[in-house]
C-alpha positions in Angstrom: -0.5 0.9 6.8 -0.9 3.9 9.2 -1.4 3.7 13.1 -3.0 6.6 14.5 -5.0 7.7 17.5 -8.9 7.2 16.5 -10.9 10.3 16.2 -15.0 10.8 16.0 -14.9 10.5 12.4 -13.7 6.9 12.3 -17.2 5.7 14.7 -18.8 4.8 11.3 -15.6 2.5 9.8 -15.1 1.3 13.1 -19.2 0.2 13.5 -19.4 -1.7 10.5 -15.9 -3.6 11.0 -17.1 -4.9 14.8 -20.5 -5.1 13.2 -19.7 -7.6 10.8 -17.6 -9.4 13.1 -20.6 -9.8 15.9 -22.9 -11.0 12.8 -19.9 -14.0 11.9 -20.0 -14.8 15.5 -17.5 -16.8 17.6 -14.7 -14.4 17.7 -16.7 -12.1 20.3 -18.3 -11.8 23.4 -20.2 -9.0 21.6 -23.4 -10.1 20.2 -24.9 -7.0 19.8 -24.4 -4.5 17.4 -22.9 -1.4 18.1 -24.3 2.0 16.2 -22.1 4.5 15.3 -23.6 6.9 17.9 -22.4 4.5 20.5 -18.9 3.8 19.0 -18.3 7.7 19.3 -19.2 7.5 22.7 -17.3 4.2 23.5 -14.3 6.8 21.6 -15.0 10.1 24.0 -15.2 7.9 27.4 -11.6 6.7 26.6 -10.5 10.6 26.1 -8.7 10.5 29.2 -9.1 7.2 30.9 -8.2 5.0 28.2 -6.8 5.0 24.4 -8.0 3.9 21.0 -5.8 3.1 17.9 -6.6 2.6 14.4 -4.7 1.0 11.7 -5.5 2.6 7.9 -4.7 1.5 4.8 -2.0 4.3 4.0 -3.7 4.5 -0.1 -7.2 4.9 0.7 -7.3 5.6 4.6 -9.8 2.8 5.3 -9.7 1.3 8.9 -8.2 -2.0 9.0 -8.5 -2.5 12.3 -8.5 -1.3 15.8 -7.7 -2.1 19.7 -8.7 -0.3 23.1 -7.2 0.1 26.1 -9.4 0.8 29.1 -9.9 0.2 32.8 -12.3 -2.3 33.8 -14.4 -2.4 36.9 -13.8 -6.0 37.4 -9.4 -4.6 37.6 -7.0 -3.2 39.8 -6.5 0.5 37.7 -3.5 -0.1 37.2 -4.4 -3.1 34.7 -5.8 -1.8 31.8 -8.4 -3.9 29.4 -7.6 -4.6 25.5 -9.5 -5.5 22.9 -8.4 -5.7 19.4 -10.9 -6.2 16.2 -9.7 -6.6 12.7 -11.7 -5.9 9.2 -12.6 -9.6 8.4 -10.4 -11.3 6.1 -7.6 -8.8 7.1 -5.9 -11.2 9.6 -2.3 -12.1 9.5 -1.1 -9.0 7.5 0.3 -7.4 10.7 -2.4 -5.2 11.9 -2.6 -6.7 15.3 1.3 -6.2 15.7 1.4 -2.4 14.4 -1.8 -1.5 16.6 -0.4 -3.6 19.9 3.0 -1.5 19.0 1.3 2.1 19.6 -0.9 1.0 22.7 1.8 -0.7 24.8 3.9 2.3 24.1 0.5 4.5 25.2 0.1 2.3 28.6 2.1 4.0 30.8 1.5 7.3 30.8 -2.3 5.9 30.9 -1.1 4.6 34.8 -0.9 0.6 33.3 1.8 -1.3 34.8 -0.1 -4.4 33.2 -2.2 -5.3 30.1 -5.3 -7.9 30.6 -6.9 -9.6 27.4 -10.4 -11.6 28.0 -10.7 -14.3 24.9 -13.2 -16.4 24.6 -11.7 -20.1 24.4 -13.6 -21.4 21.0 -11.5 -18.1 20.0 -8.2 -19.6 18.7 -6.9 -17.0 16.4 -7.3 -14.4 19.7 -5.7 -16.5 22.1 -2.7 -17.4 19.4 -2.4 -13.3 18.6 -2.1 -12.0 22.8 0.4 -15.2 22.9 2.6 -13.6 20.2 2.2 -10.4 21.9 3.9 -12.1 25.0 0.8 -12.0 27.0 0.9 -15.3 29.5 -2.5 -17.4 30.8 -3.7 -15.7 34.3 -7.2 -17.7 34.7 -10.0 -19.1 33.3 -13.8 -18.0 33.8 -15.7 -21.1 33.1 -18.8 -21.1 31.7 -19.6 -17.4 31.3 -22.9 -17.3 29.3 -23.1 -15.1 26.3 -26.1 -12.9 25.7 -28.2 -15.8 24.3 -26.9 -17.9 27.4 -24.6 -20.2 25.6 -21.6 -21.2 27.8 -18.6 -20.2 26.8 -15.3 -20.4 29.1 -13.5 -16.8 28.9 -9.2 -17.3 29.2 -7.6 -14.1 31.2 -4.3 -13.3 29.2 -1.7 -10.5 31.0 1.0 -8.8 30.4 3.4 -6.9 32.6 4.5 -4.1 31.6 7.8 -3.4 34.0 
């Protein structure tokens, strides 16, 4: 496996992957799906603000997986936001670990002293992936409705940096 930076060219890859994760449901807060016009502009808004990373398979280059760092309105700037999506069925092969290596290393120099994950709580295999990672319970949002309105508490995870 190969971790590197994300560039325009892996919008398409990096579509279908979330895509196909939104469709399966209960993993996301996403429930729409994203084109690949809007995944390369998700990629050039993070250009300087933020940072993307993308694990490959080192024969054939496919993305595996991928995880974003960003500020969030809702956040001090000095927090940044993660997310981190994985091909389905490509769990517990260490993508998470190799992609979490590259942005915690890419946090400071981004101005993060901190690292905040949102999970949703019916998403176990999330919340037991930021644990690993050493992230700690900050609070939960109860009851936050997804697009379609269903209820679903969201479980702050941080982790300091310094």
């Amino acid at each position: 496996m190969i971790v590197r930076t994300v560039t325009a060219s892996d919008a398409a890859e990096m579509a279908a992957l979330l895509n196909e994760i939104i469709r399966i449901g209960g993993t996301t807060s996403r429930q729409k799906e994203w084109s690949v016009e809007a995944t390369k502009a998700f990629i050039e808004s993070l250009t300087t603000t933020g940072c993307i990373h993308v694990a490959c398979d080192k024969a054939t280059g496919d993305v595996l997986g991928y995880q974003s760092l960003e500020v969030h309105t809702d956040l001090p700037k000095t927090i940044g936001d993660i997310a981190t999506f994985s091909k389905v069925g490509g769990t517990k092969r260490g993508i998470g670990t190799a992609l979490f290596a590259a942005t915690r290393a890419a946090a400071p120099a981004l101005g993060f002293n901190e690292i905040n994950a949102n999970i949703r709580a019916d998403n176990t295999g999330g919340l037991a992936y930021y644990s690993k990672m050493g992230f700690q319970d900050h609070s939960v949002d109860k009851g936050k409705p997804l697009d379609d309105g269903t209820p679903v508490d969201r479980i702050s995870k941080r982790l300091k940096l310094t």
